[in-house]
N, C-alpha and C positions, 0 to 999 in steps of 0.2 A: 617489116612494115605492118602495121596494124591500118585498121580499117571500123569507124567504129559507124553503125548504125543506129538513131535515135527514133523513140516514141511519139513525137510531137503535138499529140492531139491535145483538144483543150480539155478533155475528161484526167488525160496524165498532168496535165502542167495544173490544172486546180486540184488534183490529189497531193504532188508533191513538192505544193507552193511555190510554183512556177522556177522548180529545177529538172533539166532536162536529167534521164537516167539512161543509162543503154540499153538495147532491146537486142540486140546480134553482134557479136564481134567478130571480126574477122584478122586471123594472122597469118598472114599470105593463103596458103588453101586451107586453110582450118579454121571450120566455124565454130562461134562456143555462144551457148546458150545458156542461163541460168531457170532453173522449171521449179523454183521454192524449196526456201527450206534451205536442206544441204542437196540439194539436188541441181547437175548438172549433165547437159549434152555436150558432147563433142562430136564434128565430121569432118572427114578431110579424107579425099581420091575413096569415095563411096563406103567409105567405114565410119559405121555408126558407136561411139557409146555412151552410156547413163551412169553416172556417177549417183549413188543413192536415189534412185526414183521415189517418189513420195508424193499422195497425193496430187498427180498429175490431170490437168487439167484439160490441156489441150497438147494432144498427141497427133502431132500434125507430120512428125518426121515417120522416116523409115523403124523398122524394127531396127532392135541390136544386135549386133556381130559382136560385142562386147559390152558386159556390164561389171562396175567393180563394186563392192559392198567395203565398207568403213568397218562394221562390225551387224552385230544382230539386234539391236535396238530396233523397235516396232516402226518408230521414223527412219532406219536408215537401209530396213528390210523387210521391205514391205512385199508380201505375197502378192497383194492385189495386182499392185503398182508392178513387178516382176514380171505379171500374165500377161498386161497391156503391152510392152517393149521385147520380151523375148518373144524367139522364133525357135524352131528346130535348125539346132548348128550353134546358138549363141555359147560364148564362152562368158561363163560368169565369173570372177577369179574374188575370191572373200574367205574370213576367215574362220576357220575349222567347225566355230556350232554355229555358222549361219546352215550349215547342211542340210540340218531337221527339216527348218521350214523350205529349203527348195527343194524337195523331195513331194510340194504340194503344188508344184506349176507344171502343167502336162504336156509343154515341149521336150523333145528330146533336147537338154540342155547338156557344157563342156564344162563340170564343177572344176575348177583347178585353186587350191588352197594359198592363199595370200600367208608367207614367213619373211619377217625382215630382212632385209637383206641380198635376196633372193631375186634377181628380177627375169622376168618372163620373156621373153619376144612371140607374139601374138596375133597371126595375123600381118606381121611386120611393120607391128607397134612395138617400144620397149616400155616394158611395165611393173615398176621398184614399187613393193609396198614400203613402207614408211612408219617407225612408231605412230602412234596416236593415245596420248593418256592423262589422266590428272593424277599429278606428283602426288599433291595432297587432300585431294576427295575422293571417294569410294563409288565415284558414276562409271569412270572408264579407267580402271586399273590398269599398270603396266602388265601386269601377270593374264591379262584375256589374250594379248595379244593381236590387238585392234590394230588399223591401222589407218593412215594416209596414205596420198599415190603421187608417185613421181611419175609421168607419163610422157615419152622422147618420140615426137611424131617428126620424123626429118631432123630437121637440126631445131625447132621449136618445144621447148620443155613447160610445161603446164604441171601445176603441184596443186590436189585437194589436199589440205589436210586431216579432213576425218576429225572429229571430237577431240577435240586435244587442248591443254592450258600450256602455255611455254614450256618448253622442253629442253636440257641441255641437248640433246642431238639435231634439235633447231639450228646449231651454228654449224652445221653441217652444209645446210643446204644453202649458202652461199655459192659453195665451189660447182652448184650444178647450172649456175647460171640459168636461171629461171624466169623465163618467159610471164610469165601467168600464176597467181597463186589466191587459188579462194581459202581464205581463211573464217571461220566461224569468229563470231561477234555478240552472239546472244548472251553471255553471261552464263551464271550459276555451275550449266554442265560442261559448259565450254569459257575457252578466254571471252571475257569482254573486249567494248572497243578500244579502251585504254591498253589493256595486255596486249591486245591482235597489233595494234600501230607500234608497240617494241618491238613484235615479232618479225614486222616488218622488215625495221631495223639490220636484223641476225640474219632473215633471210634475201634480202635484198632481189626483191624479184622487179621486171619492168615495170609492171605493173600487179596493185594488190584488189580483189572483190570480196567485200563481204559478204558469208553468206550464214546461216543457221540464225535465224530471227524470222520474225512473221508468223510462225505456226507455235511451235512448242514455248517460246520465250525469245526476247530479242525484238525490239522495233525499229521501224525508216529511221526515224532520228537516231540510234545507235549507229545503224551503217552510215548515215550523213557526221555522225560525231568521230566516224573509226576514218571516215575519207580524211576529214581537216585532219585529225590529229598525226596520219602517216604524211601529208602534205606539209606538217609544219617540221616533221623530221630532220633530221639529218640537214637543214639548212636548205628545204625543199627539195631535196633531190629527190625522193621518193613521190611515187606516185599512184593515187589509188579512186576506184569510180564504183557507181554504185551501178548496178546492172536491176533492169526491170524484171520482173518474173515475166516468164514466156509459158 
């Protein structure tokens, strides 16, 4: 059962020409927030975590118990943004040269190295990194070893996928039956929203959010253009909503 909670003031509804956007979703005990960018919260039975924190604005939750890094890109690991949500105990799980720079946040942090394939249980979360790459541009190579996250809280699966352009291990994620999937929209370093609403397609999640536009590249109207066109999918059966930044 989802649960979705809306912004409805007139400053939102005249910014995004009077379409409602999400501000909190709820999937039975699991809250999920989008904080800009590629950045996301999750909480559920007092476990907090940040999916790429970036430029956070309003840090209104708990610290992290868990934060996952995509890769070491300055937007997707960010020092600053790290210092704000980590405590002493957090488990950060990322991959290999994010190291350097958390060796510069002065909680005693739980570095654990994100390898495909591999997945963790954490806290009694389960937590699958996921390729994340461009086939054919040179921003996030298969060989970094970057990733996306599969994340099984209960029987609810929620998938970031981290930087990535279509990917044949894309049709993968079918079989995990997937709840929740932010997908990146902004173009150039990542799928566009044309690519993202195929991806859809392959991963067939309940629902899809756009996220990586507004900061580095990517605008509203791209994630309003990635909504229709996963909507017009498959004969509508797909379905996909634009979440507010929090």
């Amino acid at each position: 059962m989802y649960f979705f909670f809306l912004n409805l003031s007139k400053k939102t509804l005249k910014l995004y020409k009077h379409k409602t956007f999400l501000l909190i979703m709820k999937l039975e005990n699991i809250e999920v927030k989008w904080k800009g960018h590629a950045g996301v919260f999750i909480s559920s039975n007092g476990k907090n975590i940040y999916i790429d924190p970036y430029k956070l604005e309003n840090v209104s939750e708990e610290k992290a118990d868990i934060i996952l890094l995509t890769h070491s890109h300055y937007d997707h690991c960010s020092v600053e943004d790290l210092r704000k949500v980590s405590k002493d105990g957090t488990v950060i799980v990322c991959p290999a040269d994010c190291q350097s720079k958390l060796t510069r946040i002065n909680n005693e942090i739980d570095i654990q190295i994100a390898n495909y394939g591999e997945e963790k249980e954490i806290q009694g979360i389960a937590i699958k990194p996921f390729p994340a790459y461009n086939p054919d541009k040179d921003f996030h190579g298969k060989e970094e070893g970057w990733c996306g996250y599969i994340i099984r809280m209960g029987e609810k699966v929620i998938y970031h996928a981290g930087d990535t352009d279509i990917i044949p291990e894309m049709s993968e994620l079918e079989n995990y039956n997937i709840d929740l999937a932010f997908l990146p929209i902004g173009g150039t370093y990542t799928m566009n929203a044309d690519e993202a609403s195929r991806a859809v397609v392959l991963i067939r999640p309940k629902l899809a959010i756009p996220i990586h536009y507004g900061e580095v590249i990517g605008s509203e109207e791209d994630a309003e253009r990635f909504v229709q066109l996963v909507k017009e999918e498959d004969s509508g059966e797909l379905d996909a909503k634009v979440f507010q930044k929090e």
